[in-house]
C-alpha positions as CSV (number, residue, x, y, z in Angstrom):
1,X,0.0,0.0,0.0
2,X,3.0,2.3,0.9
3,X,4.3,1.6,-3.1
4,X,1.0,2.7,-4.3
5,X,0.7,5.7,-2.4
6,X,4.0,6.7,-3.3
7,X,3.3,5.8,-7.1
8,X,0.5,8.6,-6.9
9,X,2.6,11.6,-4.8
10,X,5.4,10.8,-7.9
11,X,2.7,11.2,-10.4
12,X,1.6,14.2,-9.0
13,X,5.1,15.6,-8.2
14,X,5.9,15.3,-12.1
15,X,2.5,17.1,-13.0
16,X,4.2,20.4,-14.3
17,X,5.2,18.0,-17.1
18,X,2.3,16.1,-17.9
19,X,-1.2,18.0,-16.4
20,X,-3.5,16.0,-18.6
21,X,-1.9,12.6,-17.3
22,X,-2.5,13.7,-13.5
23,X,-5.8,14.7,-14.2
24,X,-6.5,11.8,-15.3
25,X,-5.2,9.8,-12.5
26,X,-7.2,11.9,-10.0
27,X,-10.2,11.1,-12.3
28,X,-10.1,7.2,-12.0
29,X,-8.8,7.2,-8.3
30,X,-10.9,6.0,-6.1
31,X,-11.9,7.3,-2.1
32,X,-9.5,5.6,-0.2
33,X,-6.6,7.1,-2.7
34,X,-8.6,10.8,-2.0
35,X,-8.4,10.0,1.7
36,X,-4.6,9.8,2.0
37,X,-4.0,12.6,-0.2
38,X,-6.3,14.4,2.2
39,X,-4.2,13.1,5.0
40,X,-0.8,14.1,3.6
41,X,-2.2,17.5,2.4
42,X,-3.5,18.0,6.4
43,X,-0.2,17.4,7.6
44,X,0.9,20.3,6.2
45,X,1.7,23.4,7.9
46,X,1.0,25.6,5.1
47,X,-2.8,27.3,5.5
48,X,-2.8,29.2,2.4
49,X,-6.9,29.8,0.5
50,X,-5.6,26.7,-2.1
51,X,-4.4,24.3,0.5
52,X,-8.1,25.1,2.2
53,X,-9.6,24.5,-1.1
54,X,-7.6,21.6,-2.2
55,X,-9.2,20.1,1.7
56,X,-12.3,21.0,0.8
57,X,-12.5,18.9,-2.7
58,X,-11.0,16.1,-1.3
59,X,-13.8,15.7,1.7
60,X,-16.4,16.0,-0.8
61,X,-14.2,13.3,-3.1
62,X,-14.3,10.8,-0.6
63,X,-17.8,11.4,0.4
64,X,-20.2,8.3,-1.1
65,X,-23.2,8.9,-2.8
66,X,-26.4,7.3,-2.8
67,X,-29.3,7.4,-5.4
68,X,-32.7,8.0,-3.5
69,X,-35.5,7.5,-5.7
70,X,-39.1,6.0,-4.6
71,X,-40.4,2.6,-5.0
72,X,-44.0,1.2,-6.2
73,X,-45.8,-1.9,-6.0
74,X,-45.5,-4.4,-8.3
75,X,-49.2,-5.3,-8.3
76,X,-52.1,-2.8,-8.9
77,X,-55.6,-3.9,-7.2
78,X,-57.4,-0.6,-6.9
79,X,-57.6,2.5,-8.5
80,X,-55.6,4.4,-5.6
81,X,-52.9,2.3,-6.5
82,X,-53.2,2.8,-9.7
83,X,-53.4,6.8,-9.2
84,X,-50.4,6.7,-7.2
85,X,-48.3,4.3,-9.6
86,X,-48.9,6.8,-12.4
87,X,-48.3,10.1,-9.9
88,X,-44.6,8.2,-9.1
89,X,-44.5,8.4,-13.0
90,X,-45.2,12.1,-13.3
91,X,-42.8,12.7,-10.1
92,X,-39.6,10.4,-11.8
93,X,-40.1,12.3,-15.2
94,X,-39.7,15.6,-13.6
95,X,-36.9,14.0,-11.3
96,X,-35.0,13.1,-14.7
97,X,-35.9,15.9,-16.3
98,X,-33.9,18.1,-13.4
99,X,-30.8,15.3,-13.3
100,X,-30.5,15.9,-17.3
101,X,-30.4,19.6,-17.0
102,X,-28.1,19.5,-14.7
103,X,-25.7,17.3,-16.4
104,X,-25.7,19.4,-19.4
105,X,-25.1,22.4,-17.2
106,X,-21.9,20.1,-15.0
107,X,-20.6,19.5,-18.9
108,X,-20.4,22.8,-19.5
109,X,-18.4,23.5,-16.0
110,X,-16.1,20.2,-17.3
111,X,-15.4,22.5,-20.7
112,X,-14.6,25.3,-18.7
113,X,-12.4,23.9,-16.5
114,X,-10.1,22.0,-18.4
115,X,-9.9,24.8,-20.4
116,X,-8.4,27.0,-17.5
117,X,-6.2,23.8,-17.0
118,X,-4.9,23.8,-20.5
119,X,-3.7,27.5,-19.9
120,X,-2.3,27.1,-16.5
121,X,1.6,27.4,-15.8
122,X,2.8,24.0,-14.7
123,X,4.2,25.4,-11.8
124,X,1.5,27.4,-10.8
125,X,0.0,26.6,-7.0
126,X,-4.1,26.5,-7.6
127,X,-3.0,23.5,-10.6
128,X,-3.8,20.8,-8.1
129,X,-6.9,22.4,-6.7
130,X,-8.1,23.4,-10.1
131,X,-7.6,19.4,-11.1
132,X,-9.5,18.5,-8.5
133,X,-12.7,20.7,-9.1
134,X,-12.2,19.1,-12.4
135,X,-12.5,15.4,-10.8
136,X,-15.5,16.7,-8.6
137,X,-17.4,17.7,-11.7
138,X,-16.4,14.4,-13.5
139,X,-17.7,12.8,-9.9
140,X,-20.6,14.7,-9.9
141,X,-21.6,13.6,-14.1
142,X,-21.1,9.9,-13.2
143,X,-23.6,10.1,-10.3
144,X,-25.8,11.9,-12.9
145,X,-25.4,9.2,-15.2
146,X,-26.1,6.6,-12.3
147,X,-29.2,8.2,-11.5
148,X,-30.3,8.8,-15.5
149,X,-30.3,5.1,-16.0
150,X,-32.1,3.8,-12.4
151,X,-35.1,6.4,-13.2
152,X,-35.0,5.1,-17.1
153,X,-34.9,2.5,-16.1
154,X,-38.3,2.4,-13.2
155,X,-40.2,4.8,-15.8
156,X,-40.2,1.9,-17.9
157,X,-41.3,-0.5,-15.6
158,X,-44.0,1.7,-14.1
159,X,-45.0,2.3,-17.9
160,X,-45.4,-1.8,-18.4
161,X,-47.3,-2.2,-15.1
162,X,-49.9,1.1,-15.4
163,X,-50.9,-0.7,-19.6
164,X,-51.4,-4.2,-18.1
165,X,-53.3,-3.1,-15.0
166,X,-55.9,-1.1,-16.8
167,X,-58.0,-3.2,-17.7
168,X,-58.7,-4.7,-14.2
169,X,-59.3,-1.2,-12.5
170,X,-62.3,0.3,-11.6
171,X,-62.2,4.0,-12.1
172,X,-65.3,4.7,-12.4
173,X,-65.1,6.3,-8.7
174,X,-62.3,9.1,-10.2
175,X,-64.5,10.3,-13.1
176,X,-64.7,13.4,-10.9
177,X,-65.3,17.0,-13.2
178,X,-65.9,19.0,-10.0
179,X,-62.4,18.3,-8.7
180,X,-61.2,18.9,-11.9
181,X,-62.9,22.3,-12.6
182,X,-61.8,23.7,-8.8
183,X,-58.2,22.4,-9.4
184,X,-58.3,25.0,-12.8
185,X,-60.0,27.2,-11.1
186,X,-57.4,27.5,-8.2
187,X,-54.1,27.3,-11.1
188,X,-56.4,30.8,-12.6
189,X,-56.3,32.2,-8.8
190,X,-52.7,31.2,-8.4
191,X,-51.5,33.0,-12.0
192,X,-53.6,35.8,-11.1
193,X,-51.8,36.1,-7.9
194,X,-48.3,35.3,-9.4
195,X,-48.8,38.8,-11.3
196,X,-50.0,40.9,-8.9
197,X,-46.7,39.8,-7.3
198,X,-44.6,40.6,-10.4
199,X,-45.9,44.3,-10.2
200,X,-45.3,44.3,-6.3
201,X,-42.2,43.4,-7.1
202,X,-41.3,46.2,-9.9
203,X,-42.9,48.5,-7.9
204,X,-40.5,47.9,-4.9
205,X,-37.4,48.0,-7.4
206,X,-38.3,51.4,-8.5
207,X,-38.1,52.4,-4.8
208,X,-34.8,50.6,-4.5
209,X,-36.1,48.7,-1.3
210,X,-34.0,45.7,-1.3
211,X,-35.9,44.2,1.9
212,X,-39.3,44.1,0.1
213,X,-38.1,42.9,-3.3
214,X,-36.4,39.8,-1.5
215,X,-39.8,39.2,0.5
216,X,-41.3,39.6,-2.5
217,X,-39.2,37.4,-4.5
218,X,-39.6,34.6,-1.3
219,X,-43.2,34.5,-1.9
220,X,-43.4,34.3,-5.2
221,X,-41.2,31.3,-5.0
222,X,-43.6,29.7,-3.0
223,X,-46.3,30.6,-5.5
224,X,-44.5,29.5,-8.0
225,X,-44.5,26.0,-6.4
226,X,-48.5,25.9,-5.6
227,X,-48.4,26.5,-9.0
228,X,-46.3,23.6,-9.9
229,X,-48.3,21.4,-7.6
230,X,-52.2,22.3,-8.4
231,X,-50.4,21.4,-12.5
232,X,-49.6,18.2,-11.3
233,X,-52.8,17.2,-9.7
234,X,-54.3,18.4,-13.2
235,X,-52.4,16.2,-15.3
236,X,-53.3,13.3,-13.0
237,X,-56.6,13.9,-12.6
238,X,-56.6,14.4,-16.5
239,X,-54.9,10.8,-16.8
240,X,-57.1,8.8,-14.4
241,X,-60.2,10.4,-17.1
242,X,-58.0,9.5,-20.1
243,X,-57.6,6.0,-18.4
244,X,-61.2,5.7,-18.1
245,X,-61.8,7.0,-21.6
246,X,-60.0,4.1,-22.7
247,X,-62.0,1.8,-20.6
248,X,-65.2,2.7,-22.0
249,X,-63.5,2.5,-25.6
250,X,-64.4,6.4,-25.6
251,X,-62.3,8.6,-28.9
252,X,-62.8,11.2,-26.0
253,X,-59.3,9.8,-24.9
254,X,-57.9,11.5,-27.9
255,X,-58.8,15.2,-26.7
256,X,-58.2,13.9,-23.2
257,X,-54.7,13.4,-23.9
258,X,-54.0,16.9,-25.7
259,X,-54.9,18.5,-22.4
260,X,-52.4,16.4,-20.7
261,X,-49.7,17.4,-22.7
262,X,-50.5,20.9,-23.0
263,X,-49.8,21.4,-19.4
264,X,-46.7,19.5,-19.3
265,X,-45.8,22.0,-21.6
266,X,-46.7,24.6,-18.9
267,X,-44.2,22.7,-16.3
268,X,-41.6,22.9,-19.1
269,X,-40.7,19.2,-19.0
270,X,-37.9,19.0,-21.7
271,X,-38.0,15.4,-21.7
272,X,-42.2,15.2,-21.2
273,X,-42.3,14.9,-25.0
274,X,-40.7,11.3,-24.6
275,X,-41.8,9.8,-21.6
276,X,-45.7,10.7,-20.6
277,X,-46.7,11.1,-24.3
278,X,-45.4,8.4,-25.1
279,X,-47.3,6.3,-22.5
280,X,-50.1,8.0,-23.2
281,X,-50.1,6.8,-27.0
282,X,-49.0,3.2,-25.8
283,X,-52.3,2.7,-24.0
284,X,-54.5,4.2,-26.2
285,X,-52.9,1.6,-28.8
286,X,-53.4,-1.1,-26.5
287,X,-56.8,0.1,-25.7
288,X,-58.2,1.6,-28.7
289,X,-56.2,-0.5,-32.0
290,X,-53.6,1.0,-33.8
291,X,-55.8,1.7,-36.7
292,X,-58.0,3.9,-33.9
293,X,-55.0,5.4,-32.8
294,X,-53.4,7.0,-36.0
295,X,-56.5,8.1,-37.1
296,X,-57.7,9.8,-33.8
297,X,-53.9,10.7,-33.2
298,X,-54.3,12.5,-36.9
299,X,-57.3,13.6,-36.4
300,X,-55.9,15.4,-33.0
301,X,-53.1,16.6,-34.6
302,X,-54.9,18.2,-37.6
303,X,-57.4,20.0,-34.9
304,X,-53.8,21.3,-32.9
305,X,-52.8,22.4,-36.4
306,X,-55.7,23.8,-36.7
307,X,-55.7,25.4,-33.3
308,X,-52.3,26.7,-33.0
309,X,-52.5,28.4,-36.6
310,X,-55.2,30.2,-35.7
311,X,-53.8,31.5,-32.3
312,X,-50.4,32.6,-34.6
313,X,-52.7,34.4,-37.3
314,X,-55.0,35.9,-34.2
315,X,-51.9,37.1,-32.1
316,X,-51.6,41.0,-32.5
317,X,-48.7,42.0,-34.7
318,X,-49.3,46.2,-33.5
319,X,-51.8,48.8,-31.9
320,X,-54.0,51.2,-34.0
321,X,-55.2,53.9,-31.0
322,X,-54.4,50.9,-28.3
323,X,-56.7,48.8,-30.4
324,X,-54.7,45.6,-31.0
325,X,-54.4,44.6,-35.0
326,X,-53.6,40.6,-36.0
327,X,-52.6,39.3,-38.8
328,X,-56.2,37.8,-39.3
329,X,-57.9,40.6,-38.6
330,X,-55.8,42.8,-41.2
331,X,-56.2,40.2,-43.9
332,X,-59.6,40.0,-43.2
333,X,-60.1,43.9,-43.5
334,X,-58.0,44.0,-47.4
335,X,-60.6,41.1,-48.3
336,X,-63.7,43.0,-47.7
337,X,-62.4,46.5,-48.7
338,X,-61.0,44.9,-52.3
339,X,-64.1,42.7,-52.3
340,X,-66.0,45.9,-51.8
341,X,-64.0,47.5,-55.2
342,X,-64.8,44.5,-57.3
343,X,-68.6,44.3,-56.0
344,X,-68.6,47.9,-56.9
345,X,-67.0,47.9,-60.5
346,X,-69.3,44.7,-61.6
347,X,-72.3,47.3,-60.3
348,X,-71.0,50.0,-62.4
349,X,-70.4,48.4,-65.3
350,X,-73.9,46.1,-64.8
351,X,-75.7,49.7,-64.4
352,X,-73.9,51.7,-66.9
353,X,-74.7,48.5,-69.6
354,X,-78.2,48.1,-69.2
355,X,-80.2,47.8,-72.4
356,X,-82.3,51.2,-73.7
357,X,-84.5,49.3,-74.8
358,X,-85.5,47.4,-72.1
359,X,-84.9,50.4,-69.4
360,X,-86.7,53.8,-69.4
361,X,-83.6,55.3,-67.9
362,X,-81.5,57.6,-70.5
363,X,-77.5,57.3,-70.1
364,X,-76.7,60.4,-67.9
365,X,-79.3,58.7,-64.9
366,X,-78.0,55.1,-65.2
367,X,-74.3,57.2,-65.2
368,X,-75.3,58.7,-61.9
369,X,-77.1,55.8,-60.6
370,X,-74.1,54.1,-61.4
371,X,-71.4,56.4,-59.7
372,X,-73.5,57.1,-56.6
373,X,-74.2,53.3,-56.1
374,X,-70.0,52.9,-56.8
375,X,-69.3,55.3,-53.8
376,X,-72.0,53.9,-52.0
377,X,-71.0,50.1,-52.1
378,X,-67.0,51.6,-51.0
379,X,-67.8,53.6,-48.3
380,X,-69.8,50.2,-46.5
381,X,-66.6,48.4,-47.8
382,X,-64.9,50.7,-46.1
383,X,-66.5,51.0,-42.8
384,X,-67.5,46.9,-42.5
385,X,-63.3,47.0,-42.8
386,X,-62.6,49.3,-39.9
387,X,-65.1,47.4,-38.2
388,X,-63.8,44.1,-38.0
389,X,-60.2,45.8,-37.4
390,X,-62.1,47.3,-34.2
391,X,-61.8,51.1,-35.1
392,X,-65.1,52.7,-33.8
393,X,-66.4,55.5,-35.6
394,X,-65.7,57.5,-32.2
395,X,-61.9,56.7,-32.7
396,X,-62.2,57.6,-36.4
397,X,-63.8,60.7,-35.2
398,X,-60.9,61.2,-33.0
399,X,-58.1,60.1,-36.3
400,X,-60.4,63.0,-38.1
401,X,-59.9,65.4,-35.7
402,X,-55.9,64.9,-35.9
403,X,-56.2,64.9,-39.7
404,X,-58.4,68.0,-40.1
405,X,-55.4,70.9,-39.8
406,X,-53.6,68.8,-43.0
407,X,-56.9,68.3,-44.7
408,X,-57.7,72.3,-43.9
409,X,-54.1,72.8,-45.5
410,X,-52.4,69.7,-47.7
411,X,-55.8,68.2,-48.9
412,X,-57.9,71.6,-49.3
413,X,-58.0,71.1,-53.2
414,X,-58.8,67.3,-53.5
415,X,-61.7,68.1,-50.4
416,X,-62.7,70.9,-52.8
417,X,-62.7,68.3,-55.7
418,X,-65.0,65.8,-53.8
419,X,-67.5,68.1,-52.7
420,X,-67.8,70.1,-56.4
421,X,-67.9,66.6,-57.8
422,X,-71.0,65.8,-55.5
423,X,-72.8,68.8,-56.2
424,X,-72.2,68.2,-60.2
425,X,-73.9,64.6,-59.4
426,X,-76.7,66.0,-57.8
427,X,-77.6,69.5,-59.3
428,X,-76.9,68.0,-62.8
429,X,-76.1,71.4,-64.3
430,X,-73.5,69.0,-66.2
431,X,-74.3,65.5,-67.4
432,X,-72.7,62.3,-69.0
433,X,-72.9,62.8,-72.3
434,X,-73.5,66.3,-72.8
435,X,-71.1,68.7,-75.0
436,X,-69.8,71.4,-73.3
437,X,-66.9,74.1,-73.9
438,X,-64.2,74.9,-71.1
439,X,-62.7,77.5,-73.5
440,X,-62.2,78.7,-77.0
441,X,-59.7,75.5,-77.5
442,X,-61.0,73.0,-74.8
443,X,-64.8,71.5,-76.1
444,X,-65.7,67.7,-76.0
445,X,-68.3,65.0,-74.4
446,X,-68.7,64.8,-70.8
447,X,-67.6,60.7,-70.4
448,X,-67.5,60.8,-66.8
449,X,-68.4,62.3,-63.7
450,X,-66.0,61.0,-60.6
451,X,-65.8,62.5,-57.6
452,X,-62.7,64.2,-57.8
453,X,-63.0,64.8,-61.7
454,X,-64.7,64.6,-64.7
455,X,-63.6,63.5,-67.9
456,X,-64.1,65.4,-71.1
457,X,-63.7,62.7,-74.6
458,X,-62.9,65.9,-77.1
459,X,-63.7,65.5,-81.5
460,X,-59.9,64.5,-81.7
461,X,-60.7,61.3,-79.5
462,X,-58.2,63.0,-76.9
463,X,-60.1,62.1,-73.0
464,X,-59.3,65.7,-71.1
465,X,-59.1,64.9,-66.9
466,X,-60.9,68.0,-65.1
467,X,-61.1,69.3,-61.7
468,X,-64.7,69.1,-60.7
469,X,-63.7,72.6,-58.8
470,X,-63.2,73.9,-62.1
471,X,-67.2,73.4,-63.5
472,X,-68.4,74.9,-59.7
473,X,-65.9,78.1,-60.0
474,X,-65.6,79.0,-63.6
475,X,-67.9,79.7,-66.5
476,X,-68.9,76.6,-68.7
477,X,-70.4,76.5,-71.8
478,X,-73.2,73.6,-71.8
479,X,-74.4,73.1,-75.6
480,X,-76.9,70.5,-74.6
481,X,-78.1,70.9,-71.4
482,X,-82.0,71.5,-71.8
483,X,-81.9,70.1,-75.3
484,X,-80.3,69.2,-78.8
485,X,-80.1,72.4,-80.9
486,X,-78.4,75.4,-80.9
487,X,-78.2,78.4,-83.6
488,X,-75.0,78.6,-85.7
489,X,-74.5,81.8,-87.4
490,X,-72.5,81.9,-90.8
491,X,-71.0,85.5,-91.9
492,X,-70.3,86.2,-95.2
493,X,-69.9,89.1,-98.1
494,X,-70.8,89.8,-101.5
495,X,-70.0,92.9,-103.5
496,X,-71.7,96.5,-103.6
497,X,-74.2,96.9,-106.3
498,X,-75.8,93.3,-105.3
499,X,-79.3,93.4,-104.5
500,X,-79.7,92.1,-100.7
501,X,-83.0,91.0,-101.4
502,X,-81.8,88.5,-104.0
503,X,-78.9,87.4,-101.9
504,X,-81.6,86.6,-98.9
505,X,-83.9,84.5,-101.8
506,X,-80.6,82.9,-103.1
507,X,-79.2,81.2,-99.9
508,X,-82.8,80.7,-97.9
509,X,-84.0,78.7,-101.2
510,X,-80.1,76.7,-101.4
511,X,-80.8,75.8,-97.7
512,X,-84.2,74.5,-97.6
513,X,-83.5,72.6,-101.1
514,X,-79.7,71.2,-100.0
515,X,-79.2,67.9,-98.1
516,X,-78.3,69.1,-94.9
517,X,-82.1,70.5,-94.1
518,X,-82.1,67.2,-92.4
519,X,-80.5,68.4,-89.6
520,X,-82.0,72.3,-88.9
521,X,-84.6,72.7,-86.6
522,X,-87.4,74.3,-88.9
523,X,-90.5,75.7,-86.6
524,X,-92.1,78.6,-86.0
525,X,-89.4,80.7,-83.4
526,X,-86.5,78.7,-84.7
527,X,-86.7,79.6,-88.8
528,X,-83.5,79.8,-90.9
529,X,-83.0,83.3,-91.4
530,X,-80.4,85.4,-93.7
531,X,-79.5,89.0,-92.5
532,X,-77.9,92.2,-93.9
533,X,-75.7,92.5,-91.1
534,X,-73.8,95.7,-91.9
535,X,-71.8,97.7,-94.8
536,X,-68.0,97.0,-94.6
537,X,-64.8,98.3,-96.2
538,X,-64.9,95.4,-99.1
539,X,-68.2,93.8,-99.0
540,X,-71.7,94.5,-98.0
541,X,-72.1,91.5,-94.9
542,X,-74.6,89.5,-94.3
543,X,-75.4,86.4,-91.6
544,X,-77.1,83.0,-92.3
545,X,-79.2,81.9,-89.0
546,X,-79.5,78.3,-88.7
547,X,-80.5,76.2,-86.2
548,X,-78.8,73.0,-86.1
549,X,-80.0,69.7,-84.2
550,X,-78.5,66.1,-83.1
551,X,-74.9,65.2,-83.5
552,X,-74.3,67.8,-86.2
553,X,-74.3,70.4,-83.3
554,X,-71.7,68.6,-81.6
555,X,-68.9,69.1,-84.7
556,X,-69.4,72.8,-85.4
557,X,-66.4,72.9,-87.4
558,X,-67.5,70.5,-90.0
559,X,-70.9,71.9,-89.7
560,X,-69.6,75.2,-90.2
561,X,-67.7,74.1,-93.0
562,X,-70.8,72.4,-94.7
563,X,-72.7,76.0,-94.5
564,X,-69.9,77.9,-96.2
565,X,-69.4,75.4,-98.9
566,X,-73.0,75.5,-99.2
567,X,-73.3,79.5,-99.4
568,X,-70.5,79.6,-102.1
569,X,-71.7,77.3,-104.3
570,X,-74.9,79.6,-104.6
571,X,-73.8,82.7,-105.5
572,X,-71.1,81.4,-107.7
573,X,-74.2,79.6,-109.3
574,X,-76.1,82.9,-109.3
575,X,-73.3,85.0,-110.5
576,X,-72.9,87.1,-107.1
577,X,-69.1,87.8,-106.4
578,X,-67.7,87.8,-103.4
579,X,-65.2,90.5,-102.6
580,X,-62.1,90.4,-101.4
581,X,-60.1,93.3,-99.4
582,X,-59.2,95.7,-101.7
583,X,-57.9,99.6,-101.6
584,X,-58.5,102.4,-104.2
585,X,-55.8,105.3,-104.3
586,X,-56.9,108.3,-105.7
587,X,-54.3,110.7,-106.6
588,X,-55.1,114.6,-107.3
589,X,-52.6,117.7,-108.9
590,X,-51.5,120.5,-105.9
591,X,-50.3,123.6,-107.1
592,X,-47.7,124.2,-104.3
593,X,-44.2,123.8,-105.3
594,X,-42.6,120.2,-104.0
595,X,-39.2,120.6,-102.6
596,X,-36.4,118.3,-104.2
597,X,-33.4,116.9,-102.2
598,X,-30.6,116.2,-103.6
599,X,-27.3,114.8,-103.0
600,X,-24.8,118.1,-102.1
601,X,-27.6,119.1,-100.1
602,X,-28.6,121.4,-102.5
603,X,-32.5,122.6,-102.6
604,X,-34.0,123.2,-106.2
605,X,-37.5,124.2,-106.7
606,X,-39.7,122.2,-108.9
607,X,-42.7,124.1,-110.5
């Protein structure tokens, strides 16, 4: 024993050289080698913080450990047993579940360790020390590992036992809602509590009272663990329904089971996914068939789906006045509000199309009936949208009154637009389809009457986008408003010496007997008429009167043109010449004498 002991103080002696190798030595030794290093380490006099800590490590080394973990029975007779079996279950999953966190966490200590090792001098005095946390945390992951595999390995017996013993319980006793409806009643009490504490808590770290906030902290905890406990009651009261479910050969189970493992999700079992599902499905196998089981299981899982997608699509995404906006209710909004546009194009279009002849309505009322019904249909669009996003016409009110200085400023023309455009639909001073002239070079249809403008189609097939301010606040000239004729008036000249009275005869006889008296209005006030107009410099004038009806009116150029080519085909036929601008110089003898200029400047006379 001597020669061993003296193998390991050499070892250790030569660790500046090899560090690893005595790690690793210390690593498989076992308590009785820890126990005389601890002795020889006591002996000396030296009572420096490393030598205290190199004691301390070495205690704990040579300290055994024990797993303590519950037992069960191996026969179930009654349904207390059978409650308890499975509670055990519960208890050992969240037992492992602890024991694996914690060996991830010791791993991670290992990692950092050995790396401080690696970087140590070899002759630096916490080496040993340091080596021996190093052992303690390689100590501490082999109990781990112990106790991983003993609770593995009673899950899975407890698993086997609670399927075969089933079918020979009577539950019928533990079919018990009312316990189950105060036990979620009392978790809602418990949360509630929990966050009244949570604010308690802020409060007191705003007044810096350290005091309160660890009193505060202290009874949370212990809320924290009611919590934990009244979950756990849940779940098995949830299982010994499930159980009975299965009994009864009840799909129920299915549903049963979801709730189970939604609140192990709320004790945030990492390894619950494995263990009690798993158990869960195992029995409903057993009980139910497979074939049961992957359908209901499928079933279940399309419902979560189901379930969970709506929750994500529901969950607000941001705040509109405090009013919280998801993702369903914003799609939800856009589908109504562009349904609403498409409902009220197809009206539109289905209103502006109808047939003449089956409707008594002319084309400027089904244009308005149209538009008004368009603007109609979007504004309940509009509001349904605003609706279902929860915006109340009082918080619109409120978004209006914010809005109103940049309308007053910003928007004051396109407000002014609206309302002209509203007052053009309703007084009807302008019309689809009437002609109308903005100036001397601006003259077309009227296509369209929107609410923020109108659209003019001019003779060159060129569509003209005006303001509807611009027919409220300037003149317009409306050629059919009240009806289908209007009076052109056609100047022209013929020389002196004609008789007037022939000219009148001449051109009132070409008009009625030419192909374009289709078109005048003949009747007793409106009578094509030829005037004597006045006596010019060239020409005596005179003005042809007609009155002009139906889409002639509307091209007054080419109706113009018609009149002129029909005026000088008669007097060229009748021999009546028209003038053009001429001047007559008349010169007359003086009988002063005329000055002559010429080049030196010198005057001579000419008589």
């Amino acid at each position: 024993m001597k020669t061993y002991f003296f193998i390991i103080t050499l070892l250790l002696h030569f660790s500046s050289l090899w560090a690893t190798d005595i790690n690793a030595t210390l690593l498989d030794a076992n308590s009785s080698v820890y126990q005389k290093l601890f002795t020889t380490i006591s002996k000396q006099k030296n009572h420096s913080p490393e030598i205290v800590l190199e004691k301390s490590l070495l205690h704990i080394l040579t300290e055994p450990q024990k797993i303590k973990i519950g037992t069960f029975p191996t026969q179930v007779k009654d349904a207390l047993i059978y409650k308890s079996l499975f509670q055990l279950y519960l208890n050992n999953t969240l037992a492992l579940n602890t024991i694996e966190t914690k060996l991830k966490q010791n791993n991670n200590k290992i990692k950092a360790i050995e790396d401080e090792i690696a970087n140590l001098d070899s002759k630096a005095p916490q080496l040993l020390s340091t080596e021996l946390q190093d052992a303690f945390y390689h100590k501490k992951n082999k109990f781990y590992n112990q106790q991983i595999d003993v609770y593995k390995k009673q899950l899975k017996q407890i698993q086997k036992l609670l399927l075969n013993s089933l079918a020979n319980v009577n539950l019928q006793k533990y079919n018990n809602d009312k316990q189950l409806t105060k036990e979620m009643h009392l978790l809602k009490v418990l949360k509630t509590r929990l966050n009244q504490y949570t604010i308690t808590k802020e409060k007191f770290e705003l007044l810096n009272n350290s005091a309160k906030i660890a009193s505060t902290i202290k009874q949370m905890q212990t809320i924290k663990n009611a919590y934990k406990n009244i979950l756990k009651s849940i779940i098995v009261t949830n299982f010994m329904h499930f159980s009975l479910a299965l009994q009864k050969k009840d799909e129920a189970a299915f549903s049963i089971a979801k709730n189970i493992n939604a609140k192990l999700e709320l004790l945030k079992i990492d390894n619950a996914n494995t263990y009690i599902p798993n158990l869960l499905q195992n029995m409903e196998t057993k009980y139910l068939g497979r074939l049961k089981t992957i359908t209901g299981s499928s079933e279940q899982e399309l419902k979560e789906l189901i379930y969970n997608g709506w929750n994500f699509i529901n969950q607000p995404i941001f705040e509109i006045n405090k009013i919280p906006i998801s993702i369903f209710k914003l799609s939800l909004a856009l589908f109504i509000f562009i349904f609403g546009f498409l409902l009220g194009a197809f009206y539109k279009y289905k209103i502006k199309n109808l047939s003449i002849s089956k409707d008594s309505l002319t084309a400027p009322t089904r244009a308005l009936i149209a538009n008004i019904g368009y603007y109609i249909i979007i504004l309940i669009a509009f509001f349904t949208a605003l609706n279902i996003l929860g915006v109340t016409l009082s918080s619109l009110a409120i978004v209006a009154g914010a809005l109103s200085v940049g309308i007053g400023f910003g928007l004051q023309n396109i407000v002014s637009n609206f309302v002209s455009g509203l007052i053009l639909m309703f007084e009807r001073s302008i019309k689809i389809g009437d002609y109308v002239q903005l100036n001397d070079t601006t003259r077309g249809y009227v296509t369209d009457i929107r609410m923020r403008s109108t659209t003019i189609k001019t003779n060159e097939n060129i569509d003209i986008i005006v303001p509807n301010q611009t027919f409220i606040e300037n003149d317009v000239i409306n050629w059919t408003m009240k009806d289908n004729i209007r009076r052109f008036s056609i100047p022209f000249g013929v020389k002196y010496g004609t008789k007037p009275e022939d000219v009148i005869e001449i051109i009132e006889k070409a008009v009625a007997e030419s192909e374009l008296n289709t078109d005048l209005e003949n009747s007793h006030e409106r009578q094509t008429r030829v005037i004597m107009t006045g006596m010019g410099d060239s020409s005596v004038n005179f003005e042809l009167f007609i009155w002009v009806r139906g889409d002639s009116l509307r091209k007054p150029k080419r109706t113009a043109s018609e009149f002129y080519i029909l005026i000088y085909n008669a007097l060229y036929e009748n021999n009546i010449e028209i003038p053009f601008p001429q001047m007559d110089l008349h010169l007359r003898s003086v009988d002063a004498t005329l000055p002559i200029q010429t080049q030196n400047n010198n005057t001579k006379e000419n008589k």
